[in-house]
C-alpha positions in Angstrom: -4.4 138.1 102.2 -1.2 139.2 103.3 -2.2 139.0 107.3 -3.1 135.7 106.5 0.6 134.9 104.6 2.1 136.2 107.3 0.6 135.0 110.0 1.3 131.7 108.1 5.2 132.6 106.9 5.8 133.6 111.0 5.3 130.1 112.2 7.5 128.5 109.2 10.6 130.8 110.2 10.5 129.9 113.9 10.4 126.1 113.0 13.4 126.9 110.6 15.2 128.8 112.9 14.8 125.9 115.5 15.7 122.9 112.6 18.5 125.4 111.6 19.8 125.7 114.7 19.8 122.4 115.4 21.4 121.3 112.6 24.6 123.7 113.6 24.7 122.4 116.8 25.3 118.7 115.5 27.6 120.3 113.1 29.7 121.1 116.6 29.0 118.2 118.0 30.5 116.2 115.7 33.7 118.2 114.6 34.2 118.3 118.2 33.6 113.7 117.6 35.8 113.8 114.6 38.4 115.8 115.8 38.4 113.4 119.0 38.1 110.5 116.8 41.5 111.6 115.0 43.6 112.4 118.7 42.5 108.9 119.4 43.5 107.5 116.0 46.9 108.9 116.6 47.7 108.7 120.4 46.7 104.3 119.5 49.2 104.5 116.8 51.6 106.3 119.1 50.8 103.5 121.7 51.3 101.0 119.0 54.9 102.2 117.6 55.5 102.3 121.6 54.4 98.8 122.1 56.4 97.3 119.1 59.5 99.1 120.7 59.0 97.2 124.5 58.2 93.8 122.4 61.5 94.0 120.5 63.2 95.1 123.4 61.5 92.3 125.6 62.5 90.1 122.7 66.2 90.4 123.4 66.5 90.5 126.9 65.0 87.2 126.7 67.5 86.0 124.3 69.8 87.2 126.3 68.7 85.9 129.4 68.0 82.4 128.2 71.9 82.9 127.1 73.0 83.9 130.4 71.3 81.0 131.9 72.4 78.2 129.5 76.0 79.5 130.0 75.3 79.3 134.2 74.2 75.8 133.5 77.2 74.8 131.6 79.6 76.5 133.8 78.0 74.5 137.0 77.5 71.3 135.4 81.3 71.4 134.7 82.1 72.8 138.3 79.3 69.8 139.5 81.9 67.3 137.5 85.1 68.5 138.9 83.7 68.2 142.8 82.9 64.7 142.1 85.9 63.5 140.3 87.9 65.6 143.6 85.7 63.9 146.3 85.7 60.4 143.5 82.1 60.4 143.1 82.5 57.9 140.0 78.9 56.8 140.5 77.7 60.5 139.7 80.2 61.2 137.0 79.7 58.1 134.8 76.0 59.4 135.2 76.4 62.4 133.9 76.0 62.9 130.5 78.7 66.0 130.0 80.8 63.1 131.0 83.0 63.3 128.3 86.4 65.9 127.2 85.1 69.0 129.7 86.3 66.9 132.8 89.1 64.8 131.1 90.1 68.1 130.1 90.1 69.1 133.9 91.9 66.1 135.0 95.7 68.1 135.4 94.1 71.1 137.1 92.1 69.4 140.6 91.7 73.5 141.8 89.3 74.7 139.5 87.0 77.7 140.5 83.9 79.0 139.3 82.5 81.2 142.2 82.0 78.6 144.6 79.8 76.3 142.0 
């Protein structure tokens, strides 16, 4: 009886010892998973504080830029004015629409400058 138990209790532990040591190797396997999970979680949270930086950052300098460029216009357009009421280009001033004080107001000083504009 008990050659028969054993002989029936040796296959059961090597099957157990095979499941059990299975089972611990997916337990490494997937710490190793969950610990890359969470160094993936993080560094995308990083990246996203990052990116929310640049954007706000982006946002200004476009502010600032259209700024910049809105002041070049209006500096030209009045430089564009002055030429034409030096060379009397009426035709092209009474078609402009910035027409109006910013040239009249120009009208005592004929030697304007704005870099060559």
């Amino acid at each position: 009886l008990r050659a028969e138990l054993k002989a029936l209790e040796e296959p059961m532990k090597q099957k157990v010892f095979a499941v059990r040591t299975k089972v611990e190797e997916s337990t490494r396997t997937e710490a190793e998973l969950v610990q890359t999970i969470n160094n993936m979680r993080k560094s995308l949270k990083e990246s996203e504080g990052k990116l929310k930086e640049v954007r706000e950052q982006k946002r200004a300098q476009t502010d600032e830029f259209i700024q910049i460029m809105s002041q070049y216009e209006s500096k030209k357009m009045e430089r564009l004015e002055q030429i034409a009421e030096l060379v009397g280009d009426r035709e092209w001033f009474d078609e402009n629409p910035r027409k109006s004080s910013a040239a009249a107001s120009q009208n005592g000083n004929k030697s304007a400058s704005f870099g060559g504009f």
